[in-house]
ROPAGU-278105 format. One line per 2 residues: number of its first residue (from 1); their letters; for each residue x, y, z of N, C-alpha, C. Coordinates in Angstrom, 1 decimal, always signed. Layout:
<recs>
NUM> A> X Y Z X Y Z X Y Z; ...
</recs>
This chain:
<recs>
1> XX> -3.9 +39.4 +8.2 -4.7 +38.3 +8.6 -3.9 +37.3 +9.4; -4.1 +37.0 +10.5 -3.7 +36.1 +11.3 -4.2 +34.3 +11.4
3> XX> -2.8 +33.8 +11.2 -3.2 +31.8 +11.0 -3.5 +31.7 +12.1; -4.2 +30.6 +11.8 -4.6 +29.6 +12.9 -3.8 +28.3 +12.9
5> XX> -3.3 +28.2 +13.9 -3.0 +26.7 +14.4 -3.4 +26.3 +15.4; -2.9 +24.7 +15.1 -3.7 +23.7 +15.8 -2.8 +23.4 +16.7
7> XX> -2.1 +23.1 +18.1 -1.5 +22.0 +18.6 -1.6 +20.8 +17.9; -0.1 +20.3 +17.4 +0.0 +18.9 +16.8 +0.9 +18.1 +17.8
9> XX> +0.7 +16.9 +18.0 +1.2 +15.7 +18.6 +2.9 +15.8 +18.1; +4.0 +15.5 +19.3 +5.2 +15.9 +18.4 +6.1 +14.8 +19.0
11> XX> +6.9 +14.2 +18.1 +7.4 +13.3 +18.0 +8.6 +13.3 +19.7; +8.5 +12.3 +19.9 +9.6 +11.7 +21.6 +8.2 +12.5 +22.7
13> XX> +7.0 +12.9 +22.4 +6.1 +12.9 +23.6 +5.7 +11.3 +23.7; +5.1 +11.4 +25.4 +4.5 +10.1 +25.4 +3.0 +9.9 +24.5
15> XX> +2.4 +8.9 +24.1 +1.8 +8.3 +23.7 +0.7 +8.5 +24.4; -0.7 +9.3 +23.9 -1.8 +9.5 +25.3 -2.7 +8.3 +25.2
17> XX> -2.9 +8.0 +26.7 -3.6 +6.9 +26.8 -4.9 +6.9 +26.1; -5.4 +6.3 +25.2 -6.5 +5.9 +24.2 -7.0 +4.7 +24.3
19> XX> -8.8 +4.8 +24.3 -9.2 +3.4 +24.6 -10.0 +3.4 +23.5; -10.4 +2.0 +22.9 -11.2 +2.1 +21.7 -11.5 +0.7 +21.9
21> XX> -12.9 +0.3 +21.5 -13.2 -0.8 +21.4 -12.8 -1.3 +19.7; -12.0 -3.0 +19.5 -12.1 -3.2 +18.3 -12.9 -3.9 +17.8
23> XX> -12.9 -4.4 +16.8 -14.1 -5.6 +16.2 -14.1 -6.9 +16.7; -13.5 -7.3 +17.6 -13.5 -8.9 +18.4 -14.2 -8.7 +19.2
25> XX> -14.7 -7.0 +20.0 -15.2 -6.6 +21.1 -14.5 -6.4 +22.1; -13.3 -6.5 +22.2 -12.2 -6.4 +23.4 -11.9 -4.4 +23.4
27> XX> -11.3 -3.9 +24.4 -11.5 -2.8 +24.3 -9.7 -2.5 +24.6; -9.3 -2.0 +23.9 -8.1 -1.9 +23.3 -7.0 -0.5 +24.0
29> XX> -6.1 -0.5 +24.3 -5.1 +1.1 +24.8 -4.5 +0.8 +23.1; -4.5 +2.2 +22.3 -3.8 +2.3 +21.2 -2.6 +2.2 +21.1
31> XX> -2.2 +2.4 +22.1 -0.8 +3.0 +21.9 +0.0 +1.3 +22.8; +0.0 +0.6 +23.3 +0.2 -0.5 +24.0 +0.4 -2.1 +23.4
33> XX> +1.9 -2.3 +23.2 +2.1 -3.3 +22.0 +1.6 -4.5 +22.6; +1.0 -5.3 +21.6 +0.5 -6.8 +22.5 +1.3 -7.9 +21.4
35> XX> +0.9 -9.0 +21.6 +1.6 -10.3 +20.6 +2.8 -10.6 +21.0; +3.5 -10.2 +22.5 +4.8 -10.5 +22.4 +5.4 -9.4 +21.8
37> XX> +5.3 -8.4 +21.5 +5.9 -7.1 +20.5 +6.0 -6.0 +21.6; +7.6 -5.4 +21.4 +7.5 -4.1 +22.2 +7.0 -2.7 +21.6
39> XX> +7.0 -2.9 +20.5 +6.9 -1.5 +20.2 +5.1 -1.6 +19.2; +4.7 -0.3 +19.0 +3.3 -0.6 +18.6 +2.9 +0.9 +16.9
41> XX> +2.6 +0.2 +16.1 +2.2 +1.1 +14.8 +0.6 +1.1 +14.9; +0.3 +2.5 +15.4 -1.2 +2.6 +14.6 -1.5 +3.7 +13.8
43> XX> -2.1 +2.8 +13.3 -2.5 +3.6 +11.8 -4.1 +4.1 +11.7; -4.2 +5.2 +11.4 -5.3 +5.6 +11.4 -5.8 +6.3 +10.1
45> XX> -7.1 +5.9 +9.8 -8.0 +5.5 +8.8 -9.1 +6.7 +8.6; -9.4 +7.1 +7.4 -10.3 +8.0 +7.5 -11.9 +6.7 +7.9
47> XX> -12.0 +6.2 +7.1 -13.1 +4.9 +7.5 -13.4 +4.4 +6.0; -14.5 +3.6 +6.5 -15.2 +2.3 +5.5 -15.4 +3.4 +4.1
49> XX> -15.7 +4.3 +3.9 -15.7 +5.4 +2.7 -14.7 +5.2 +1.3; -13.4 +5.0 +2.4 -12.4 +6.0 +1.6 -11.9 +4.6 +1.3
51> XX> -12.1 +4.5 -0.5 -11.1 +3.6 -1.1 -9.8 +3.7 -0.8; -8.9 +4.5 -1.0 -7.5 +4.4 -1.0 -7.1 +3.7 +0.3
53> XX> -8.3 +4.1 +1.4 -8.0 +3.5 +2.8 -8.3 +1.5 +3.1; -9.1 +1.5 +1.7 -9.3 -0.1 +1.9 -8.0 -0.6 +1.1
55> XX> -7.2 +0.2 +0.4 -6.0 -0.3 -0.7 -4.8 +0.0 +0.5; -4.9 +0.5 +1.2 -3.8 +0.9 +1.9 -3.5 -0.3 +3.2
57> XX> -4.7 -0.5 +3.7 -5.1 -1.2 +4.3 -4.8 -3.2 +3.9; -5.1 -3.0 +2.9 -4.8 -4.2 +2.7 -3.3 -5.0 +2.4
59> XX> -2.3 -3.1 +1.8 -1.5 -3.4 +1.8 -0.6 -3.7 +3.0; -1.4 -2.8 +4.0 -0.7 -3.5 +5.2 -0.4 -4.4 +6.1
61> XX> -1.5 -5.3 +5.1 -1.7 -7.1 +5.7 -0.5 -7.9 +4.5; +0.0 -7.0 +4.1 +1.1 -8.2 +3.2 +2.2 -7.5 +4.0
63> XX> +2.4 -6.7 +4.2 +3.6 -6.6 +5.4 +3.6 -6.9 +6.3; +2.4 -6.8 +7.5 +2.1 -7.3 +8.4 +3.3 -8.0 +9.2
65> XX> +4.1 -8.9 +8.7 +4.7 -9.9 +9.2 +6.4 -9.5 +9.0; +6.0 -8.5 +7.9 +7.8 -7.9 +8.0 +7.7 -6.7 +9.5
67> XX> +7.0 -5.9 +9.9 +6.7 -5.3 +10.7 +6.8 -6.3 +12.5; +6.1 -7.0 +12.3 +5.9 -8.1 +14.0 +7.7 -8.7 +13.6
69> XX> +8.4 -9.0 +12.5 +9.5 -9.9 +12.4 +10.6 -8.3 +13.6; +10.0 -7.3 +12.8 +10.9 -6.4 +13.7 +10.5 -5.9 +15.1
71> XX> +9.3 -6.4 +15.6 +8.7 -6.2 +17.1 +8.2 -5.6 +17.6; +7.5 -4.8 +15.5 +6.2 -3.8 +16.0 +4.9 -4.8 +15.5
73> XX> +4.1 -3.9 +16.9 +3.0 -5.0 +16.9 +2.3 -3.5 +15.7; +1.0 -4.2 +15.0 -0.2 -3.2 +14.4 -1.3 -3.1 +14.6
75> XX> -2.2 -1.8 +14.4 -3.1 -2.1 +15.1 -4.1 -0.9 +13.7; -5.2 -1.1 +13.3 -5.6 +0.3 +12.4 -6.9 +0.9 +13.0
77> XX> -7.4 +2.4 +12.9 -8.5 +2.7 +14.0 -9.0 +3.9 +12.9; -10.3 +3.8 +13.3 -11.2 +4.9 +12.5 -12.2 +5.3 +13.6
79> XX> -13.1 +6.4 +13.0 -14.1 +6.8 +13.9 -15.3 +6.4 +13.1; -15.2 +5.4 +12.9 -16.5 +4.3 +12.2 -17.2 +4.0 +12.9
81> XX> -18.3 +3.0 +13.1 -19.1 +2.2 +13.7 -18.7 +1.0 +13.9; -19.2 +0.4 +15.0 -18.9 -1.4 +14.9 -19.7 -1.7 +13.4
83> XX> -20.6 -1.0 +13.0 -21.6 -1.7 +11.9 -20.7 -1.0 +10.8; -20.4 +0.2 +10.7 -19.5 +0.4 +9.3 -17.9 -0.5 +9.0
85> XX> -17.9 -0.4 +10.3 -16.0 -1.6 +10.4 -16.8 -2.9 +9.9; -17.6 -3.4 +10.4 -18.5 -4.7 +9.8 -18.9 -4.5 +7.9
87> XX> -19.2 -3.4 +7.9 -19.4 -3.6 +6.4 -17.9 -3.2 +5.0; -17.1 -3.0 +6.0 -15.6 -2.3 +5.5 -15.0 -3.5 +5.3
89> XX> -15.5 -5.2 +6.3 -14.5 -6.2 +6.3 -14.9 -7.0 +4.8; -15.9 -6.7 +4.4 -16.2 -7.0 +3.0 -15.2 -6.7 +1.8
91> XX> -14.6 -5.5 +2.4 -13.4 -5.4 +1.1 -12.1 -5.4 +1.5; -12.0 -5.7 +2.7 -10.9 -5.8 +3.5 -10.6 -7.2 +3.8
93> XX> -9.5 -7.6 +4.0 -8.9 -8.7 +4.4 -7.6 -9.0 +5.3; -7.6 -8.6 +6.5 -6.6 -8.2 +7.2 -6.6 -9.2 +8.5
95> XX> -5.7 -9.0 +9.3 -5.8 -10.1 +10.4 -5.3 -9.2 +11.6; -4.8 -8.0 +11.4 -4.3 -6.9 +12.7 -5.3 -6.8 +13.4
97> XX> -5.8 -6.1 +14.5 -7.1 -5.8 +15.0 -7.5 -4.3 +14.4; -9.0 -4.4 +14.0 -9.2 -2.9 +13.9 -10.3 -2.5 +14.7
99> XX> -10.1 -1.2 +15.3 -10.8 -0.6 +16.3 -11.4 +0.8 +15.4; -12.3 +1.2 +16.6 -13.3 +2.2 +16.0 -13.6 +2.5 +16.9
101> XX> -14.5 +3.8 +16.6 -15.3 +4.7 +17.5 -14.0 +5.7 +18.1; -13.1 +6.0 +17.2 -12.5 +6.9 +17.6 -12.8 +8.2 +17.8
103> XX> -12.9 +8.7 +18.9 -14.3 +10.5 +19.0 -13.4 +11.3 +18.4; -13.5 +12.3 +18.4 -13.3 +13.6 +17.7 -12.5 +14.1 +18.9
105> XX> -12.6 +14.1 +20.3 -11.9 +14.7 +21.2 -10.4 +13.7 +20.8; -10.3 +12.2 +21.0 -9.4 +11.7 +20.9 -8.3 +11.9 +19.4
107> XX> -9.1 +12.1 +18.2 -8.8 +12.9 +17.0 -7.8 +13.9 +17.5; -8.5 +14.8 +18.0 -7.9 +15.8 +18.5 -6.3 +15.8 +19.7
109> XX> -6.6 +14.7 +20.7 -5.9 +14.6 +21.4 -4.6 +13.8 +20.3; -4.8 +13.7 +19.4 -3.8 +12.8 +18.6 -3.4 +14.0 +17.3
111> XX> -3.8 +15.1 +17.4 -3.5 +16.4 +16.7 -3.5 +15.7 +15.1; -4.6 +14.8 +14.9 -5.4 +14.7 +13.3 -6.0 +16.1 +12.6
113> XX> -5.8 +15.3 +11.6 -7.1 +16.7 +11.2 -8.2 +15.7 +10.5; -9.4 +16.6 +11.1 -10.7 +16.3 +10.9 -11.2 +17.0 +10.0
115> XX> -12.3 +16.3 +9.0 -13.3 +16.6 +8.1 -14.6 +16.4 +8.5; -15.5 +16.9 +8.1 -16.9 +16.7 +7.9 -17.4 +16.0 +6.8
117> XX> -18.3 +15.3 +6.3 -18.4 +13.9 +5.1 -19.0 +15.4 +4.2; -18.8 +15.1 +2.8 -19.0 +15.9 +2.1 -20.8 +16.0 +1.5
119> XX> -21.0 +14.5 +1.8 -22.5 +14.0 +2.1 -22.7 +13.0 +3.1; -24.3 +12.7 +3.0 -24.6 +11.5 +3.5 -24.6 +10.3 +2.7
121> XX> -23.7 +10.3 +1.5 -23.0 +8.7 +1.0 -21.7 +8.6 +1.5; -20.7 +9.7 +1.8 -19.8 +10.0 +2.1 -19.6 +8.6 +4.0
123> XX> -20.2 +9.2 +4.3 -20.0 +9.2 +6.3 -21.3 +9.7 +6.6; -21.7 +9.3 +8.0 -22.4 +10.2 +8.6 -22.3 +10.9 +9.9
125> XX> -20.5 +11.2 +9.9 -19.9 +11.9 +11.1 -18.6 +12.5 +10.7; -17.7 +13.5 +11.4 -17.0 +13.5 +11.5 -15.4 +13.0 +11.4
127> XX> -14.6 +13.0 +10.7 -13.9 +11.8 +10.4 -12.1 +12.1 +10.5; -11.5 +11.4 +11.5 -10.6 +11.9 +10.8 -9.1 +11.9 +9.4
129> XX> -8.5 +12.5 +8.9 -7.4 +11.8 +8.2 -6.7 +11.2 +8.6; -5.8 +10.7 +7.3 -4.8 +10.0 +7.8 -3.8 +10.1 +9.0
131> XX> -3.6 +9.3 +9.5 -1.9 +9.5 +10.5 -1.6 +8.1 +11.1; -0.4 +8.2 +11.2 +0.4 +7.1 +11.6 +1.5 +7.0 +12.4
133> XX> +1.4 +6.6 +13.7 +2.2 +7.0 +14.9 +3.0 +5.8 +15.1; +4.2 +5.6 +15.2 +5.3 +4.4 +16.0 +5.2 +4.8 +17.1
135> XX> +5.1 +4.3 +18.3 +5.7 +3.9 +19.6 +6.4 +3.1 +20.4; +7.4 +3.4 +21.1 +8.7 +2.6 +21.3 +8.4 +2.5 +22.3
137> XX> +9.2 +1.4 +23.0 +9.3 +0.6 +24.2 +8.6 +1.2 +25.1; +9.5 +2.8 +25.1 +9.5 +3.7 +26.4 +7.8 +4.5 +26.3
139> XX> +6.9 +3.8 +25.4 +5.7 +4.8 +25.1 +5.8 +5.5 +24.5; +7.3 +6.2 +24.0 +7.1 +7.7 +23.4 +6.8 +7.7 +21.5
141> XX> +6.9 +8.5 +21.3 +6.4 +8.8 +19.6 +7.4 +8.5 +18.8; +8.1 +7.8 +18.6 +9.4 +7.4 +17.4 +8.8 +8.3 +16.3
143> XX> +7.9 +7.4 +15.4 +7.6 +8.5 +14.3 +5.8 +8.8 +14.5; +5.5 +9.6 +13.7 +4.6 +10.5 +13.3 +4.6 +10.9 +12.2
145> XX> +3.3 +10.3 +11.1 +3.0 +11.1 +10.2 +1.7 +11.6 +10.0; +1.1 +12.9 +9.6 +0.1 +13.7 +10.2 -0.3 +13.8 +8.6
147> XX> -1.7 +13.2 +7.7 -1.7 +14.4 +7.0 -3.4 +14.8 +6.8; -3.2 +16.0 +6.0 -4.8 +16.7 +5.8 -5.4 +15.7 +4.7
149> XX> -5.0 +15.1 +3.4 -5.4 +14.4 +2.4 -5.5 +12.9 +2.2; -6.3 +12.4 +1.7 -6.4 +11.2 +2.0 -5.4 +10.1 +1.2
151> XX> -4.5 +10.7 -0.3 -3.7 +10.4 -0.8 -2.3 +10.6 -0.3; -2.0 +11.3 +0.7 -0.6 +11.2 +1.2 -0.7 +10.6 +2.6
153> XX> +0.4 +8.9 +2.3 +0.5 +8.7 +3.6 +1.7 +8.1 +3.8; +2.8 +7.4 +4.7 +3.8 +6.7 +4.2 +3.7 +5.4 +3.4
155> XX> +5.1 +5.1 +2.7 +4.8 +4.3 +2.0 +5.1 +3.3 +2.9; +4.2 +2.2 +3.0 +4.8 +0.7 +3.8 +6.0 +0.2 +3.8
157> XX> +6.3 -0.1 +2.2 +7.9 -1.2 +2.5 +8.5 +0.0 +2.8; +9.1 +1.3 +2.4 +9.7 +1.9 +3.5 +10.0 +2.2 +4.7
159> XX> +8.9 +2.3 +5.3 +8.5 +2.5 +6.7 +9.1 +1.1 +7.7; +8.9 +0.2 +7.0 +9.2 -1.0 +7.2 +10.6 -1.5 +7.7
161> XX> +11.1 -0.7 +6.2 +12.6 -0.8 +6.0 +13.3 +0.1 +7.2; +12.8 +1.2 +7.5 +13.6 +2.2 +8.2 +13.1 +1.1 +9.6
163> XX> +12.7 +0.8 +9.9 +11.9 +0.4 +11.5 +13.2 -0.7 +11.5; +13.5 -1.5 +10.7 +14.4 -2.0 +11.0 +15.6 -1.7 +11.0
165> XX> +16.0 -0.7 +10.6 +17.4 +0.5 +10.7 +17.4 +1.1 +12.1; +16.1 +1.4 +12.4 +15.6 +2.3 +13.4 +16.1 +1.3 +14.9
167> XX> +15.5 +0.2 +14.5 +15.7 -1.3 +15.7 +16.6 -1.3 +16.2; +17.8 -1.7 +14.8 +19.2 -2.2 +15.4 +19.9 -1.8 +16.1
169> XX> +20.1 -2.5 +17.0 +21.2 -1.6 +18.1 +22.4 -0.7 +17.8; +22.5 -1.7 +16.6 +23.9 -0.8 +16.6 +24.2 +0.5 +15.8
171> XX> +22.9 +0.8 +15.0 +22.3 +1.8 +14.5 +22.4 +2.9 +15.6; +22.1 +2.8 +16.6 +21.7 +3.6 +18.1 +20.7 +5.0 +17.1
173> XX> +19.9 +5.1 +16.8 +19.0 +6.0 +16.1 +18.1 +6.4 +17.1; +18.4 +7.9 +16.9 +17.3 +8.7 +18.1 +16.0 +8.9 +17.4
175> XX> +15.1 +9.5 +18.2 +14.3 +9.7 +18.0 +14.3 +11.1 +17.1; +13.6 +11.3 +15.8 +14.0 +12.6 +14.7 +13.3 +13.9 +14.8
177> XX> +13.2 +14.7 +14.8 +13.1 +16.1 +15.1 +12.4 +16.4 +16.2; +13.4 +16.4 +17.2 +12.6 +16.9 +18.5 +14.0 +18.2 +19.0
179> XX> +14.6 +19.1 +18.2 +15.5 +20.1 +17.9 +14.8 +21.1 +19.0; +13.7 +21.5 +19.1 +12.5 +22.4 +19.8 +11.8 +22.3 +20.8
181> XX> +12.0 +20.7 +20.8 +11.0 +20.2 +22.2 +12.2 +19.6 +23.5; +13.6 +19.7 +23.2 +14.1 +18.4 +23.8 +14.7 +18.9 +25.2
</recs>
């Protein structure tokens, strides 16, 4: 029996241009730091559904500021609705921008993995998992994390911590497994 794979997004590629409208109405490039910030974290969201995603979420508004202190801007994106992101802000409390209507092609162009809602309480579309991309100065992919489950994702104050390791100059830290692509 023969696997199937997917083409996955791999870390030191550039960053593909992504446009998403967020909830202020402004229409957003994902990958393109704003606030004065060079570099840009987005995080992506299964949607308004997934508890862990509103806990995760929230936790990332108490870091928020350790993240911009090191000069990544944040940004979080699902393939929601403006009306489901509207009913998501009910248990959310964040101040990053969040954007939606992420298609399934762009899913794809971002090498996620996608589900189907298990019902109609669930979603009523296609959706995808988690993942969480850094992009540096240069556009390219610092890190990338990809997963299938909605319980594995990085942990924040880590991520946090390394971004600032990752910064320092005098660290000079490359970009991590590109052994195959370089």
């Amino acid at each position: 029996m023969q696997a199937n794979y997917n083409p996955k997004i791999i870390a030191g590629a550039t960053f593909p241009n992504i446009e998403v409208p967020t909830y202020n109405g402004d229409m957003t490039l994902l990958g393109k730091p704003k606030n004065g910030h060079d570099w840009k974290m987005v995080v992506v969201y299964r949607g308004q559904h997934c508890p862990i995603c509103t806990k995760y979420l929230n936790q990332l508004e108490t870091l928020k500021s350790v993240f911009n202190e090191t000069g990544v801007d944040v940004i979080a994106v699902s393939g929601d609705s403006k009306e489901q992101v509207e009913s998501h802000l009910e248990k959310i409390n964040v101040s990053f921008p969040i954007a939606y209507d992420l298609t399934v092609e762009q899913m794809k162009m971002l090498g996620l993995y996608i589900s189907n809602p298990r019902s109609e309480k669930e979603t009523d579309h296609p959706f995808a998992e988690p993942g969480l991309f850094v992009i540096n100065t240069e556009g390219k992919i610092q890190i990338v994390d990809i997963s299938n489950a909605p319980f594995t994702r990085p942990e924040l104050e880590a991520l946090a911590n390394g971004l600032a390791f990752i910064r320092n100059p005098e660290n000079n830290y490359p970009i991590r497994g590109t052994h195959d692509y370089a």
